[in-house]
C-alpha positions as CSV (number, residue, x, y, z in Angstrom):
1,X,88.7,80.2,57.7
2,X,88.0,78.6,60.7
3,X,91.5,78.7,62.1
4,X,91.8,82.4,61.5
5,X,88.2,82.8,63.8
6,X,89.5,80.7,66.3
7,X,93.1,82.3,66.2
8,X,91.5,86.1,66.3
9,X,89.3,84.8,69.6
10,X,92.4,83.3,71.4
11,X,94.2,86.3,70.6
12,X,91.5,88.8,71.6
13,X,90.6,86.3,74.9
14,X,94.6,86.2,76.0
15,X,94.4,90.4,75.6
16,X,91.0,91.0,77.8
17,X,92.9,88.2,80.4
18,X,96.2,90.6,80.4
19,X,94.3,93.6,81.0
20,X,92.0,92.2,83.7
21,X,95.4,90.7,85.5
22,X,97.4,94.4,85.4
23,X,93.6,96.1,86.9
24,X,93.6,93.5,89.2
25,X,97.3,94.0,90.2
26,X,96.9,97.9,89.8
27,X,94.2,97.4,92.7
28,X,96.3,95.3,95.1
29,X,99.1,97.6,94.6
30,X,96.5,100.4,95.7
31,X,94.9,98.8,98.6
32,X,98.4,97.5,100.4
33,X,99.3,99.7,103.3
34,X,102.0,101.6,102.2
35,X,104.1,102.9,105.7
36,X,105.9,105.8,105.8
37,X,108.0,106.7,108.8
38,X,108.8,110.4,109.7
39,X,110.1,112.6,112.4
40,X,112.2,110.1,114.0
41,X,113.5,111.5,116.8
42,X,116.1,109.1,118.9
43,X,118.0,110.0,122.4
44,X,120.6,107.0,124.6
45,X,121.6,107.3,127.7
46,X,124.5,105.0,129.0
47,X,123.4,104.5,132.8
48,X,126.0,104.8,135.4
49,X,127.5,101.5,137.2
50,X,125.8,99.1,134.7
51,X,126.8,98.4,131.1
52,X,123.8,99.7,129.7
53,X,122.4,102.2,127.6
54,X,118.7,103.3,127.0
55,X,117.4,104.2,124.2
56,X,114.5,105.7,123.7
57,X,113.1,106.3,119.9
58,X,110.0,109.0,119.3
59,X,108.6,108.5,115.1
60,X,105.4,108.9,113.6
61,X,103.5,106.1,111.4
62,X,101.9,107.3,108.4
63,X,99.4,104.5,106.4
64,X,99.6,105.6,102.6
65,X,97.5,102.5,101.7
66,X,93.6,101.8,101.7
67,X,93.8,98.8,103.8
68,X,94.9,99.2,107.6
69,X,97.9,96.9,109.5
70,X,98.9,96.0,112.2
71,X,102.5,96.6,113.7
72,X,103.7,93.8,115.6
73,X,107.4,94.8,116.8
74,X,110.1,97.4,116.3
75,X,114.1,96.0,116.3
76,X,117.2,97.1,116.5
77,X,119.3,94.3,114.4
78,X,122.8,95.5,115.4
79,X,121.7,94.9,119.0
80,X,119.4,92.2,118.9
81,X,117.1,93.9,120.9
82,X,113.6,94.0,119.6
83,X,110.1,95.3,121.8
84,X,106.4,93.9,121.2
85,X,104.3,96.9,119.9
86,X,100.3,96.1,119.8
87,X,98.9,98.8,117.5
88,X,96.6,98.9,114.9
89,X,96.9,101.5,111.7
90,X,93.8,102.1,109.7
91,X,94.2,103.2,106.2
92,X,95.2,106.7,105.1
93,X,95.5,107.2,109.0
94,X,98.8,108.3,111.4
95,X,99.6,107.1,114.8
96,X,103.1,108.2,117.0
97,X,105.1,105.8,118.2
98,X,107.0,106.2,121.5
99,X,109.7,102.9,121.8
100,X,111.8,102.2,125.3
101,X,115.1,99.8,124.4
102,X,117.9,98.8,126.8
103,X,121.0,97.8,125.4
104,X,123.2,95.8,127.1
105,X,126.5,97.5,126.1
106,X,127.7,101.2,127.4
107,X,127.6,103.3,124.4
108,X,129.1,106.7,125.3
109,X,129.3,108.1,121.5
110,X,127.7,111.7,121.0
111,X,125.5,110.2,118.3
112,X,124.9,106.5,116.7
113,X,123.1,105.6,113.6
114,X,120.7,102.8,114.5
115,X,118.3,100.9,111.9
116,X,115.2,99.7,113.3
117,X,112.8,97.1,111.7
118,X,109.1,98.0,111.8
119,X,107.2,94.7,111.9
120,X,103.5,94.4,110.7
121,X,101.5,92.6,109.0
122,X,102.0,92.9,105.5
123,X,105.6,93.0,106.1
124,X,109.1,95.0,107.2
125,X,109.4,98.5,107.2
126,X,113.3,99.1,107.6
127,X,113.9,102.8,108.7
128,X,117.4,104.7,110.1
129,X,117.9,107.2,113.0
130,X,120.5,109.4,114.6
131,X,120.4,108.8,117.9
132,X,122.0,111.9,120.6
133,X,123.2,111.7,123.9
134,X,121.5,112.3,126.7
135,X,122.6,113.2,130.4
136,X,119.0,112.0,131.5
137,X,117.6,108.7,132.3
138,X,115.1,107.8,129.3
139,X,113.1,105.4,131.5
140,X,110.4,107.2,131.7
141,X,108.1,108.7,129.1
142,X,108.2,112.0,128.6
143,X,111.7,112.6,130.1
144,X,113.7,113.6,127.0
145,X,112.8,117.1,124.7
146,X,112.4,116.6,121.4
């Protein structure tokens, strides 16, 4: 009889310890920032005498989660170009982004696809855009319509 008692607590202790571990991981899940990218809006520009090409990338950073982040960098893998961003993202909160790259090859398409990497702290946010080409210098901010 002793058995069975000890058997029925181990059984009932191993089911209270499975539900406490699916809240707990229920609540994690919750609280991670969850970033969603929208509205990204991309322009290049291949500059004249120089094998280069700006690009200039416009997006806005939503924060799902109920814990804020960080975003370190945003890159452009198939050009190996990547730019330092220092912003901050508080939970359930939006920010717009306005990136500058310039890529050392003269890309003269009408559009490109380009996948960026978002960089923050609780991870990698990959994302795509269609870039269009512009007659204007994207140097500056503010210089292309979107």
């Amino acid at each position: 009889m002793s058995t069975e008692i000890s058997l029925g607590l181990s059984v009932i202790s191993l089911i209270v310890s499975a539900i406490g571990l699916f809240l707990h991981f229920v609540k994690f899940r919750k609280e991670r920032p969850n970033l969603i990218i929208e509205n990204a809006k991309c322009r290049h520009h291949p500059t004249t005498n120089v094998k280069t090409t700006e690009l200039r990338i416009h997006f806005l950073v939503h924060n799902k989660g109920d814990r804020a982040t960080h975003l370190n960098s945003l890159e452009i893998p198939d050009y190996s170009q990547s730019i330092t961003l220092d912003h901050s993202v508080e939970a359930n909160k939006s920010i717009k982004e306005d990136c500058y790259f310039k890529i050392p090859l003269s890309i003269t398409d009408e559009k490109i696809k380009c996948s960026f990497v978002l960089h923050h702290t609780h991870g990698d946010k990959k994302f795509d855009a269609t870039s269009e080409k512009t007659t204007k210098s994207l140097s500056k901010v503010g210089v292309a319509v979107w």
